[in-house]
N, C-alpha and C positions, 0 to 999 in steps of 0.2 A: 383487652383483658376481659376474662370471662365472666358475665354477670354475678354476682353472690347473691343465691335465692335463701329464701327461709328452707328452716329441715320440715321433713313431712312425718306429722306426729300419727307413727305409727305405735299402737297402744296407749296414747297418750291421755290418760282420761283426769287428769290432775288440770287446772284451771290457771291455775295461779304456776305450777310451771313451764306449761304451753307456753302463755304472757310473756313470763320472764326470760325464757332459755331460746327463744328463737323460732321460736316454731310457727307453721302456718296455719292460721286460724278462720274458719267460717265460721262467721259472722253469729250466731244463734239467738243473740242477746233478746234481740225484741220480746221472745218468749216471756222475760221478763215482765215487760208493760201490761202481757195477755194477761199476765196471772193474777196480775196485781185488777187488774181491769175486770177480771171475769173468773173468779174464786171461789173455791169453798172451803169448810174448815179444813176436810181429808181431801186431797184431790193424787187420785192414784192414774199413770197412766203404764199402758201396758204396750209391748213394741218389741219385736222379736231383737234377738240379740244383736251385739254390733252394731246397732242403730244409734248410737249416741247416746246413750240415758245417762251414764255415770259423767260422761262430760258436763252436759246438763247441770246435772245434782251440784258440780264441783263448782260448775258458774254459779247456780242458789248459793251455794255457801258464802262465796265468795261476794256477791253481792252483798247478801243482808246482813253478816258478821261484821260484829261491831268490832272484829279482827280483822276484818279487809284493808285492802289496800285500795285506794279508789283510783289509784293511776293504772290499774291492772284492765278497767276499760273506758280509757283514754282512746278518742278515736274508734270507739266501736257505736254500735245501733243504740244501742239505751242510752249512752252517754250526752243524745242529743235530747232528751227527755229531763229536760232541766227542773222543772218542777220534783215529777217522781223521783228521781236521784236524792234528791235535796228531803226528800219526805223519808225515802227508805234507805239509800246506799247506806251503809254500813250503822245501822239503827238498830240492829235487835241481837238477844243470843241464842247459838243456835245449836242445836243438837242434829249430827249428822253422820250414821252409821252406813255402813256398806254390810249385806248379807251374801253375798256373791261368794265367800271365800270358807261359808259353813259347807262342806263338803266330806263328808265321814259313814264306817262303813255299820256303826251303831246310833244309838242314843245319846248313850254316856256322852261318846267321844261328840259328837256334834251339839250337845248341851255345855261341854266344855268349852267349846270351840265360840258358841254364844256368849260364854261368860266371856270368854276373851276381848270378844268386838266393845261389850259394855265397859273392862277393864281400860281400855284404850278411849275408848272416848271420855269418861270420867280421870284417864292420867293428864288430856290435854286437857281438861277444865280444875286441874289443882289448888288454881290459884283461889278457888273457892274455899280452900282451909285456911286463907288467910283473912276472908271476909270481915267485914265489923260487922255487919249486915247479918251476919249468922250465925244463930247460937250454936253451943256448943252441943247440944244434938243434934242439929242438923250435919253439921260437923262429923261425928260420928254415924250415922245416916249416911253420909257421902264417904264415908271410910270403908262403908259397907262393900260398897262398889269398885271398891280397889282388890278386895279380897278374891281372890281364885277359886275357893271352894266354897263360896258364894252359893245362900240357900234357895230353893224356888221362889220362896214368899220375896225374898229382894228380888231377885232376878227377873218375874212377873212384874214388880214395879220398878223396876231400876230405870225407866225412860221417864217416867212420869216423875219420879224423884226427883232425877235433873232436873225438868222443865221444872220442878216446883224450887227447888232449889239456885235454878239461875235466874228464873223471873224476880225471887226475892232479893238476889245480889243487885241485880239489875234495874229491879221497879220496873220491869219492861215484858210483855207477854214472848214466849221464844216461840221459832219456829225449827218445826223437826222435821227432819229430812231422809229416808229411811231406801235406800238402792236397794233394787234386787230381793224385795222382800221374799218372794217366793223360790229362790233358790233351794234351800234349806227344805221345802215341801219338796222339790222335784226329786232331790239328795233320798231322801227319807221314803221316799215311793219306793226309789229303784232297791232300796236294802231291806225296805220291810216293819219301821219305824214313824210310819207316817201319822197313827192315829196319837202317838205322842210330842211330836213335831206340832201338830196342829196345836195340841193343849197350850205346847209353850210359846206358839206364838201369838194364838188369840188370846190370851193372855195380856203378852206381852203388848202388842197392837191396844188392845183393846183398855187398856189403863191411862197407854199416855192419849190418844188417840179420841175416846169417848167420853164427855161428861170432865173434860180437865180444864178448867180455870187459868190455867198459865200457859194452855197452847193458846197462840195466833193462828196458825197455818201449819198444817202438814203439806208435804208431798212425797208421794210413795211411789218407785218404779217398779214395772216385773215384767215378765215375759207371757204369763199366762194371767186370766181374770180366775181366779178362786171364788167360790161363789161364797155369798157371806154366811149362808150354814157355817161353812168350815172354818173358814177365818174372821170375819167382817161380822158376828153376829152381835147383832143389836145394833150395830154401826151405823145411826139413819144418816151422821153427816159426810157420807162418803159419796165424793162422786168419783166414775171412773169416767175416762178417756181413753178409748183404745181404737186402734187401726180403721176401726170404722165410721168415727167421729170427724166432723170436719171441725171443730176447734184443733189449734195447736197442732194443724196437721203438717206445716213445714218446718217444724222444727226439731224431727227427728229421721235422718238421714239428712242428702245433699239433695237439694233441686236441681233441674238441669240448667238455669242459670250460674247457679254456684260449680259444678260444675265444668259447665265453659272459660268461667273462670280461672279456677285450677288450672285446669291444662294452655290454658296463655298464659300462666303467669311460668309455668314450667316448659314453656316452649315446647309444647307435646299435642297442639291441639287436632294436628291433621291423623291420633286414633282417638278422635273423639266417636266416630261410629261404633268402632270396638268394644269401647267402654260403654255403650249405650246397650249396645244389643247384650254384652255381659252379664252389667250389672244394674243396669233400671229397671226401669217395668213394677215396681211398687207404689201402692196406692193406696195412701193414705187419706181420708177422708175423702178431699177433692182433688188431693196435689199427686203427682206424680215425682216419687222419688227413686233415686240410688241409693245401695247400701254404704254407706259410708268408710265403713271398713273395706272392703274391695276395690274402692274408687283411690280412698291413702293405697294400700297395696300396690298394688299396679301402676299407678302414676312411681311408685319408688322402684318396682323393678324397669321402669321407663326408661327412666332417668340415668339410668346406668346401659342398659341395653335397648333399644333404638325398635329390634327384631323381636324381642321376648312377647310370645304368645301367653294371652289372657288364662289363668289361671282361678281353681277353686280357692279364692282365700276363706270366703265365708262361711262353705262347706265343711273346711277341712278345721275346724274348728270345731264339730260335732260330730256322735256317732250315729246321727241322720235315724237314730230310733223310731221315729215317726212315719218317716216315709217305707222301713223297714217293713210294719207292723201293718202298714196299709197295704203294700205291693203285696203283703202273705198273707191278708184278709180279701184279697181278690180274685178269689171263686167265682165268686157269683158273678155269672156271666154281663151283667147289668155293670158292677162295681171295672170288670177287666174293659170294657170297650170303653168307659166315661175315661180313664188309666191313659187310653191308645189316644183318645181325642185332645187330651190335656197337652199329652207329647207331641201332639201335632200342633199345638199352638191355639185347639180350639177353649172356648169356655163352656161350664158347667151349670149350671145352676142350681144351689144347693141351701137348702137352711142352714141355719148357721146357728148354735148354740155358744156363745161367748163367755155363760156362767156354766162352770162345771167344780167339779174336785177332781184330784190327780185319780182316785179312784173309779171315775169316769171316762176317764182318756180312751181306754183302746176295750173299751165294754163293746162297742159296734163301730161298724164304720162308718154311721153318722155321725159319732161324734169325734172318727178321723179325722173327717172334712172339715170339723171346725177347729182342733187342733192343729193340723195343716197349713188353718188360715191363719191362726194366731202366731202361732210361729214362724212365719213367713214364707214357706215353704209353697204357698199360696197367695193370692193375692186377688183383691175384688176390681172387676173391671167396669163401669159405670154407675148407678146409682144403688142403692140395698132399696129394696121391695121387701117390705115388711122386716119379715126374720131371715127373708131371700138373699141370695147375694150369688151375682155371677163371678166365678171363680175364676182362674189362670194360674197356670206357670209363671212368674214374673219377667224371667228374663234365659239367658243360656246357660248361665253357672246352675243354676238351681234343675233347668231341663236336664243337666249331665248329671247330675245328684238322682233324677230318677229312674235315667236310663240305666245307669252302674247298678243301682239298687237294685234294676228290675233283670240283670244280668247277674248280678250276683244269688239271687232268688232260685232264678234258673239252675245253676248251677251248683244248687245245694238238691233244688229237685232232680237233678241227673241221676245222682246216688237211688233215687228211689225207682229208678226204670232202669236197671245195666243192663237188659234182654236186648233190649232196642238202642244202646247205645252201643254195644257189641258189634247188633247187628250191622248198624250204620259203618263203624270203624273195619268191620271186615268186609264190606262189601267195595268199599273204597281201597281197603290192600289188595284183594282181588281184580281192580278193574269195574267192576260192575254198577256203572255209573245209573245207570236208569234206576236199579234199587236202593241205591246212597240216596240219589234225589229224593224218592218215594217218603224216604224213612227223615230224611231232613226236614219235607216238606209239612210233616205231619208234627215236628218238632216245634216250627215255626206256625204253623197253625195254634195250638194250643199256649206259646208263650205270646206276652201282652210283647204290639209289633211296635215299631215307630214308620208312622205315617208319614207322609210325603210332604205336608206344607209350611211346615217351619224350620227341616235342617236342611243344613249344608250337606251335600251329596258325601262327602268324606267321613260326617257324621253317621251319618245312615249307614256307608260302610263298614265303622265302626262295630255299630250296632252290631251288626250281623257278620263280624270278623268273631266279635268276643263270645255270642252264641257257638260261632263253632270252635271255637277254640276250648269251652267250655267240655261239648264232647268229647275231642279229642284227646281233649288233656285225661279222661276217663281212664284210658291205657295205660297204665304203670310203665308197661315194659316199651310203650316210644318214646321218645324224644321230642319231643314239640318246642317247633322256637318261631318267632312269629317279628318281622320285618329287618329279617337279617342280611346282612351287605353278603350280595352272593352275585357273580358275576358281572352286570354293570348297573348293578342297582339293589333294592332292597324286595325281598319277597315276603309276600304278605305271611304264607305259613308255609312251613318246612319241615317233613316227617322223616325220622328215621327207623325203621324197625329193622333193631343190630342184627337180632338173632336170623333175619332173615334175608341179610346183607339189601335190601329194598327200601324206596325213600320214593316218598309223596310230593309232590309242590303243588302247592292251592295258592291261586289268583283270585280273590273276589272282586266283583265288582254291583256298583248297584243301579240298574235298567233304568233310569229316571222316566224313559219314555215308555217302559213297561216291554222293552223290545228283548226276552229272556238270552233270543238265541243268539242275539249280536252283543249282548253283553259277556256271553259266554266266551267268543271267540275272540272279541277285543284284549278279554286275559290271557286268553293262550299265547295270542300274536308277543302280548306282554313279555309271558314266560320265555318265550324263543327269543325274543328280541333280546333281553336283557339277559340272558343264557344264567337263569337261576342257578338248571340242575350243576355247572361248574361246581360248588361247595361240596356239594352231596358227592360227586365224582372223588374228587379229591380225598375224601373219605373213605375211599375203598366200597365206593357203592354203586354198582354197575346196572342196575335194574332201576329204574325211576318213573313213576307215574307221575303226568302233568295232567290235572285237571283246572279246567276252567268255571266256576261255580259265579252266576247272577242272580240278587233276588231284586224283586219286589215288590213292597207291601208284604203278603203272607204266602206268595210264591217264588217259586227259585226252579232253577236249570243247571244240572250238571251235567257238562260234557268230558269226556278222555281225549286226550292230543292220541 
């Protein structure tokens, strides 16, 4: 009979029904003991998405609410911490909103949208209109917060009221808990609403947060450090925590102990390689982590299929704006070779600016770089020197995030040269292989290349499959289709030009040892062997040009069969 494993909580960022419903759970608690051990009033930490934070958040709640459940960690890491349990586990009340879900394409609407979070958190604390403990204006005070069209002046104090209002129920200081604060800023960049965003959040921040009597402890997550101009001003009791910090640095993503784990307990452990070159390579403080999200991923599509190839889960989650905005700010000759180096696996070394405003972000591409790093899309390799910090790629999903990007670039700048894309595409209908090469070569010269010492040879192919298929695809009136089942195998790219009853086969291949013209003929041999032009035949197309194309690095060889 076949083992019954737990399910793998993918999205799962709720605490209490991970616990309950079955799910598999790494361990995070200890984080716990840290916080408690090593504190400040505000403690904000910042960590690219997917990394665990709202899980986090939902084990604070669930700990310190004096709503918990204290069998929910039974058998976990804190729960051996008998002392602290006994001092904290479910001892205070607690205010704990999510900003993750403010997302709107104005003001109005995403000031609604705040009012709603407040509404909802003030519905699960009701039981406060029943208090003895509170008069009857506070009473009305806390009715305020139920209201929908709810004015700024509540809304700016609507966190601080709770806390004033459940520490009085409670005789007890609360602790607030606040996800994603900076959501709602990133929201309000991209539409245009930012300088009113800020109003209402430093505001809002800045009332329960500063100078409040009935807070014990905050903790705040986000993905980007907001410098405290914009948000945090006056805020001296904030500390932050962010990526580059070696406190609390394994408790947001997986370790490669945890894991190793996972994949024994799912009987999956022999692509632990897979998984490692995928999705590790982050470095947080001192620890080297995985993204946690890609790790549940792929262990689920595992599970089910034995074969299934590592996929972008954590990419495809975003519309990769950053690395967009960097690949099209690399002009500067300096900016496209550091681009080539990264992709080849080498590191950078780069200041790093960690305090910014969103209005900051893509001013330069210095402060790319630290955007880059912040959001994970980067990653620090050894120790930070001063403001210094040597950068990297982290891992292969994240490498493929920049080669598409840096392919997809390409391929918007085709449009701005059709003289030379012409040229190329007729000199290849023609036959005229030494001037195709010429005009290719000078294509691949000027686009950022991928270097030789971190991919896989098929990668590299890749690469330089979708470069030209970029071109090609230029010609309205061909047909381009690219690894299609054509006589005993699949060919890389296949050209039909109707009106001229004549059809192209391109073979690439990529020279690892730099050998152009055996790379050339090795395709051809391909082409024949595997008898492509059959499709094209079949077609009614009796002329067929077989070319054999190798690059590498930022040269290439085309030959004609």
């Amino acid at each position: 009979m076949e083992k019954r494993r737990k399910k793998l909580p993918i999205g799962i960022e709720n605490f209490e029904k991970l616990r309950t419903e079955d799910f598999y759970y790494v361990d995070k608690t200890k984080m716990i003991k840290e916080l408690l051990d090593n504190w400040a009033e505000v403690n904000l930490f910042t960590r690219p998405r997917r990394f665990g934070k709202s899980l986090n958040m939902s084990m604070l709640k669930n700990f310190f609410s004096f709503e918990s459940d204290k069998e929910l960690f039974e058998g976990l890491e804190i729960f051996k911490e008998t002392a602290l349990c006994e001092a904290y586990m479910g001892k205070f009340p607690v205010i704990s909103i999510s900003l993750k879900g403010i997302n709107a394409g104005n003001y109005e609407t995403a000031r609604g949208m705040a009012i709603r979070v407040i509404n909802e958190e003030a519905d699960r604390l009701q039981y406060l209109l029943k208090s003895d403990r509170l008069t009857d204006n506070d009473k009305a005070r806390f009715c305020e917060l139920l209201k929908r069209d709810m004015d700024d002046v509540a809304l700016f104090s609507s966190l601080k009221e709770l806390s004033r209002l459940l520490q009085k129920h409670y005789n007890s200081q609360v602790i607030v808990l606040i996800d994603e604060y900076d959501v709602p800023l990133a929201k309000a960049f991209d539409q245009g609403y930012y300088n009113q965003m800020v109003i209402l959040l430093r505001n809002l921040f800045e009332q329960v947060l500063k100078t409040n009597d009935s807070l014990k402890f905050a903790v705040m997550t986000g993905c980007m450090r907001i410098t405290k101009e914009s948000i945090f001003t006056g805020l001296n009791n904030l500390r932050i925590l962010s990526v580059a910090d070696v406190e609390f640095n394994e408790y947001f993503g997986f370790t490669d102990k945890e894991v190793k784990e996972l994949l024994e307990y799912y009987d999956i452990s022999r692509h632990y390689q897979t998984m490692k070159n995928w999705y590790d390579g982050y470095q947080f403080g001192k620890v080297e982590v995985y993204c946690p999200w890609d790790v549940i991923c792929h262990c689920s599509k595992l599970c089910v299929d034995d074969d299934v190839q590592p996929q972008n889960y954590w990419s495809n989650t975003s519309d990769n704006e950053v690395v967009k905005k960097f690949i099209q700010g690399a002009d500067i000759g300096t900016t496209k070779n550091e681009i080539e180096r990264l992709v080849a696996g080498e590191v950078i070394k780069k200041e790093i600016h960690q305090e910014m405003t969103y209005k900051d972000m893509y001013n330069s591409i210095d402060n790319i770089w630290s955007v880059l790093f912040m959001t994970g899309y980067l990653t620090q390799r050894g120790k930070q020197e001063r403001k210094s910090l040597n950068l990297a790629i982290p891992n292969m999903e994240i490498r493929e995030v920049f080669t598409e990007q840096i392919i997809a670039f390409f391929k918007e700048t085709i449009q701005k040269n059709g003289e030379s894309v012409n040229a190329l595409c007729d000199a290849l209908r023609e036959g005229r292989a030494e001037e195709a090469e010429k005009i290719f070569a000078e294509y691949l010269r000027k686009t950022i290349s991928i270097r030789d010492t971190f991919a896989r040879k098929q990668l590299k192919e890749n690469f330089y499959h979708g470069i030209l298929l970029g071109l090609l695809g230029y010609q309205e009136t061909w047909v381009v289709s690219f690894n299609k089942e054509s006589g005993d195998g699949y060919s890389d790219i296949l050209v039909e030009i109707g009106e001229e009853e004549k059809g192209i086969i391109i073979e690439l291949k990529y020279a690892e040892d730099g050998n152009l013209e055996a790379g050339c003929r090795a395709a051809l041999e391909q082409i024949e062997k595997n008898r492509y032009e059959e499709v094209l035949y079949e077609d009614g197309i009796d002329h067929v040009l077989k070319y054999g194309i190798a690059c590498y690095k930022k040269r290439c060889k085309i030959i004609l069969a």
